[in-house]
N, C-alpha and C positions, 0 to 999 in steps of 0.2 A: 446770698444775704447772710450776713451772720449773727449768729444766736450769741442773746447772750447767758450763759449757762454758768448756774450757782453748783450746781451737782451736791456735793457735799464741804460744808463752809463751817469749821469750828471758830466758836469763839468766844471770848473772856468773859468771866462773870463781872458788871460791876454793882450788881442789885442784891441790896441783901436779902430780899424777900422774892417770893414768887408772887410777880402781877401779869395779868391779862391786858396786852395792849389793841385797841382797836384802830390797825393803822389804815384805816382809810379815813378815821377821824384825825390823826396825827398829820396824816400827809397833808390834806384840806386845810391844817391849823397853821401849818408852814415849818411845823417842827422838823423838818425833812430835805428844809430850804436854805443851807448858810450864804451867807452874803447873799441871801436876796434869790441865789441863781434858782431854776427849774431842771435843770440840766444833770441833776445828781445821779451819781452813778451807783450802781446795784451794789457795788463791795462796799460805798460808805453807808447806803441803808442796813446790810448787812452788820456791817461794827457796831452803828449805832443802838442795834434792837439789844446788846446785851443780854441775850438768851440764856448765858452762861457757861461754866464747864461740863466740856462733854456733850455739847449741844449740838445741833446741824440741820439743815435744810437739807429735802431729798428730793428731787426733783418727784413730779408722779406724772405731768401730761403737759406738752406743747403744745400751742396752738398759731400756726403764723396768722395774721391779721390780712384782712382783703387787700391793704394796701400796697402788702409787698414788701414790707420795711419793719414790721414790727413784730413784736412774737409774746404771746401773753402766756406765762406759764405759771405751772400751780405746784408749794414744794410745800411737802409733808414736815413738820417740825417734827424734831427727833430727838431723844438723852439716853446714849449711851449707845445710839444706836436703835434706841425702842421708838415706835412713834408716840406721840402724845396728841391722846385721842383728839378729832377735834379739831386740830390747831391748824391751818393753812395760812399760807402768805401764796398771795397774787398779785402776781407783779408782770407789767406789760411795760416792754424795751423796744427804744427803738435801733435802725440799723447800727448806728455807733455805741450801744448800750447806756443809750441814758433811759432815765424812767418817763414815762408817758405816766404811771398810773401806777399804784399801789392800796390794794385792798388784804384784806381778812381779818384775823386774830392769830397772836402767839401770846406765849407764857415767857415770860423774861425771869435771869436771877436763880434758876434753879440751882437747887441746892437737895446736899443730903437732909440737912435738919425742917427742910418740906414737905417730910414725906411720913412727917409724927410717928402713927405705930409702927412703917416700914423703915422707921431709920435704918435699924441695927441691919438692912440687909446691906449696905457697903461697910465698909472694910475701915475706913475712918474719913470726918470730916476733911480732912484736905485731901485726900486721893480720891475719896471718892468710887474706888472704884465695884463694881456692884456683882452681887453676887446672889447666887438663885438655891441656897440653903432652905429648906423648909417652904418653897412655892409648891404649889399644885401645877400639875402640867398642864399644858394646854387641850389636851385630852380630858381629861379631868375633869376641869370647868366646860367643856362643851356634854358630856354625857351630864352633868348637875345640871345644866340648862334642859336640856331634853327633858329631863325628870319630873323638872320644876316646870315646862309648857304641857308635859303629859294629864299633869292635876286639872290643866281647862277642860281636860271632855272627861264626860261621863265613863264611871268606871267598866269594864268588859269593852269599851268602843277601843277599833283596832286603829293606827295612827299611822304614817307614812312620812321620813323624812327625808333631804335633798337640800344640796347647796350649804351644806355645811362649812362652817369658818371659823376657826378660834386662835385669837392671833393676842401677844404680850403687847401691853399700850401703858402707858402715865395717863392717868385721869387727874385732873384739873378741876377740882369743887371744894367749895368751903373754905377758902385759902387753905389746905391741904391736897398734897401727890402724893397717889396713888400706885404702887403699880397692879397691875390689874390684865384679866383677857377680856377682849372683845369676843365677846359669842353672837352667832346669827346662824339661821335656818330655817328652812320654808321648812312646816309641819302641813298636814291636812288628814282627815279622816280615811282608809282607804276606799270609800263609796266616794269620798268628797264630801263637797257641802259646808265644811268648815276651815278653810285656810287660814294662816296665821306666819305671820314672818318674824318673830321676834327675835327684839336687839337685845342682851343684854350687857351689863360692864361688872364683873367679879374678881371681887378681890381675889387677891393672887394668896394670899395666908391662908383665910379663912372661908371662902366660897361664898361668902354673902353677897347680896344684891347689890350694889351700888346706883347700876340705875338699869331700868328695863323700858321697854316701849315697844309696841306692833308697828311695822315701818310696812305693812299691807296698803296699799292705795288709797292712801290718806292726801288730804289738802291742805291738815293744818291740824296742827297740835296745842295742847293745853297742859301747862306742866304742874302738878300737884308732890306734894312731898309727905308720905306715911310712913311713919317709923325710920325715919332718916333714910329713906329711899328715897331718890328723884323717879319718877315715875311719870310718863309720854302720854296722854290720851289723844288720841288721833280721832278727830271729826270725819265722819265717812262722805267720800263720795255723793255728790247731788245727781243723780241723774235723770233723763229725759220720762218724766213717769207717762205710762198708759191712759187715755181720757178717761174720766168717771163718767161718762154718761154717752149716750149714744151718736153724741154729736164730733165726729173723728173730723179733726182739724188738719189742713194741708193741703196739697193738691190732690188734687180726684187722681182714680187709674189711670192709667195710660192705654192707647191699644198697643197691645203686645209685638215688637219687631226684631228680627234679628238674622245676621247673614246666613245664608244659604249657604255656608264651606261645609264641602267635603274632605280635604285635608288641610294640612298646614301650611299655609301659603305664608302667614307674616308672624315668624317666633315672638312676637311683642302682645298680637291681640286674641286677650277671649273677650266674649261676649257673654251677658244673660244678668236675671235681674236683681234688683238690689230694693234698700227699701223696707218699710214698713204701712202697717195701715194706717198711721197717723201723717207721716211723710207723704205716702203717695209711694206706688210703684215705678219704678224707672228704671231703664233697658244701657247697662253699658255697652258702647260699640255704638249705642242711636242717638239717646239725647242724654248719654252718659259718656267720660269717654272709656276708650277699651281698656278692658286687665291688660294690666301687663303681668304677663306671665309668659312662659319658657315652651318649646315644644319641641318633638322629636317623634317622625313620625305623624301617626295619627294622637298620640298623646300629649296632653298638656299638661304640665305641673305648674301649682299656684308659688311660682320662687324665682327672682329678679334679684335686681344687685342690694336693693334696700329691703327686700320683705320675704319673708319663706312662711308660707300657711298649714297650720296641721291642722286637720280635724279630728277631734278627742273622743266623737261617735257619744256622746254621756257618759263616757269613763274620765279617770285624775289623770292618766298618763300616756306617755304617744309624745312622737317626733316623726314621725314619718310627714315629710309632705305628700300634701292632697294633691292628687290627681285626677282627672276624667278624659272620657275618652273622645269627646269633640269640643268643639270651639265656645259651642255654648256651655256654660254651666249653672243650671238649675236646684242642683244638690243646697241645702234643702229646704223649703218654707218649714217655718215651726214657730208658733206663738207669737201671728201674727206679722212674723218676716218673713221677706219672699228666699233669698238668699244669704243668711246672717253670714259668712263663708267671703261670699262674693266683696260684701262691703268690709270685712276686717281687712281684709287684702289690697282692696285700695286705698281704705284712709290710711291704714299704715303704710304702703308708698307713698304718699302726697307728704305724711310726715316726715318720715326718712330723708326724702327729695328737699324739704323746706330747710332743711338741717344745711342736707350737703349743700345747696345753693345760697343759703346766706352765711353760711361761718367758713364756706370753701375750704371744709374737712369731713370727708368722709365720715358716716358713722356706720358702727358694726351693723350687721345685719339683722334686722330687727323678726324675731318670729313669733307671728301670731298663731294662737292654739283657741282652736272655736268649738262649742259643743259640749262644754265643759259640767258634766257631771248630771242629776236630773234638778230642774228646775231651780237654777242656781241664779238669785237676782244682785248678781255682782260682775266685778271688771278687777282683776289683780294682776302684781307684777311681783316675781315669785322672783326674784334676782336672774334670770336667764328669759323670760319669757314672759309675754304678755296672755293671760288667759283669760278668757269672755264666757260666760254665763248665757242660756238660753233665758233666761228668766221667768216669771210667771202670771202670776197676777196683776204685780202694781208696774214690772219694766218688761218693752219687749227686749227683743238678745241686745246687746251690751256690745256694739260694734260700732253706731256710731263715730264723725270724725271728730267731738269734743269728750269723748274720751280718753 
């Protein structure tokens, strides 16, 4: 089948100004449509977005379509080579490369005199071309970041960072371009208890905030503006709370069952229980079905094609997958759960599995880290890994499959 692949596409400025286009409303309106046809092909949408000089689409992920014929890919808007932040065009082709579909936003018309106080950093209006006199490095703006997430915890408290990222981008607000870094980094306390993933966008002159936001496992945001910051507040996580009162809702116990192996007879199945005391107890392998997990030997390890489990013990850090040494694994009731361990391990297979079976694209290997810290009533996703909390009072452990 063949792709149809934009890679990198310059093209002419005809906009005097920088505007935000939403082309999924454009394409819908028929602006996208000459003579009538549907049939358009990616190099005339391409022409027609007038992005400007020095501008370019880069590709970032393909995805071919169940059908066999189509292929929907997502390309990073770029000037000069920098991305600008934000900006994606999605666009799904069919086998001869016409457009099926076109979604996202870009910034059309870029221009040096859009970039107000960064004008002076190109060389002249018509050349345009750009230069990085008097920026901070991208080092630079990621230790100021740091500095400036250190101010949230209490002074003497020790702090621990990871996944660090500071990358040059055009920021797109206020009809003014920016050039600017992207900074991110999962932060947390070294006992834990207080994680934090925050974004921010700094000006590339002067190190000031442009915008910041905690991109911690949030479900939705609320955008406010203080002192000419954009500023993210993220609505936390709802999740399954503990009963107030002694009336525990769900199924009753179960009587407790599970096979009699002595060694590893089928590399796919463990067994043992899962659950909570408001859910009911339940036995994978009986009226569950089995772990899928890996064996060698008499040992099992919690890691398949979609899911690798670590147990964190109530410490922040660890990769090791979990292991035990027979088929069942009971490791370990806490707070109310019978196996908080057993259950991160399967619902993250089942999601993994729902992924690769309706978009028939693999996705990377998902790893879940259980046990995380003492008494932590949360669920985060720290840019590499999903980490689950035992919880305490108001949730049990945070493994659940609608987390």
């Amino acid at each position: 089948m063949r792709k149809a692949r934009l890679n990198l596409i310059f093209l002419p400025a005809l906009v005097s100004a920088a505007e935000r286009l939403h082309l999924d409303e454009r394409f819908l309106r028929g602006e996208f449509e000459p003579s009538g046809r549907r049939d358009l092909l990616l190099s005339d949408v391409a022409d027609r977005l007038n992005l400007g000089r020095f501008a370019g689409l880069r590709e970032v992920k393909a995805i071919e379509g169940l059908d066999g014929d189509s292929v929907t890919t997502r390309y990073q808007q770029t000037w000069h080579g920098i991305p600008v932040w934000g900006e994606h065009i999605i666009v799904t082709t069919g086998g001869t490369g016409t457009i099926r579909r076109l979604g996202g936003t870009a910034v059309t018309g870029i221009h040096a005199e859009d970039f107000g106080d960064n004008r002076d950093l190109f060389m002249s209006a018509g050349a345009e071309s750009f230069g990085t006199d008097g920026l901070i490095s991208a080092g630079d703006a990621l230790d100021a970041m740091k500095l400036h997430a250190s101010l949230g915890y209490a002074e003497g408290e020790s702090t621990q960072y990871s996944n660090e990222q500071s990358e040059m981008v055009v920021y797109a607000a206020k009809n003014t371009l920016t050039i600017a870094y992207a900074v991110n980094f999962f932060v947390d306390l070294n006992e834990g208890g207080q994680p934090s993933r925050p974004h921010y966008l700094v000006d590339a002159r002067n190190s000031s905030i442009l915008l910041q936001y905690d991109n911690l496992s949030a479900t939705s945001a609320t955008r406010i503006n203080t002192n000419n910051t954009d500023i993210i507040r993220h609505n936390p996580l709802h999740f399954s709370r503990k009963p107030t009162n002694n009336n525990i809702g769900g199924r009753g116990m179960i009587e407790e069952h599970h096979r009699l192996l002595t060694t590893c007879t089928d590399p796919e199945e463990g067994t043992g229980p899962g659950g909570n005391e408001k859910t009911g107890k339940y036995e994978y392998g009986f009226d569950s079905p089995s772990l899928y997990v890996t064996c060698v030997g008499n040992v099992y390890t919690m890691e398949n094609p979609w899911v690798r489990s670590v147990n964190l013990n109530q410490s922040t850090s660890g990769s090791t997958t979990y292991s035990y040494a027979s088929p069942r694994n009971t490791f370990k009731a806490i707070n109310g759960a019978y196996s908080p361990i057993n259950d991160a391990h399967h619902f993250g297979t089942l999601v993994n599995d729902m992924y690769d079976a309706w978009f028939a694209n693999s996705m990377p290997q998902l790893v879940m880290r259980v046990h995380y810290s003492n008494d932590f009533e949360g669920i985060f996703w720290d840019g590499n890994s999903v980490t689950c909390g035992d919880g305490k009072d108001t949730f049990y452990p945070l493994v659940s499959l609608d987390m």
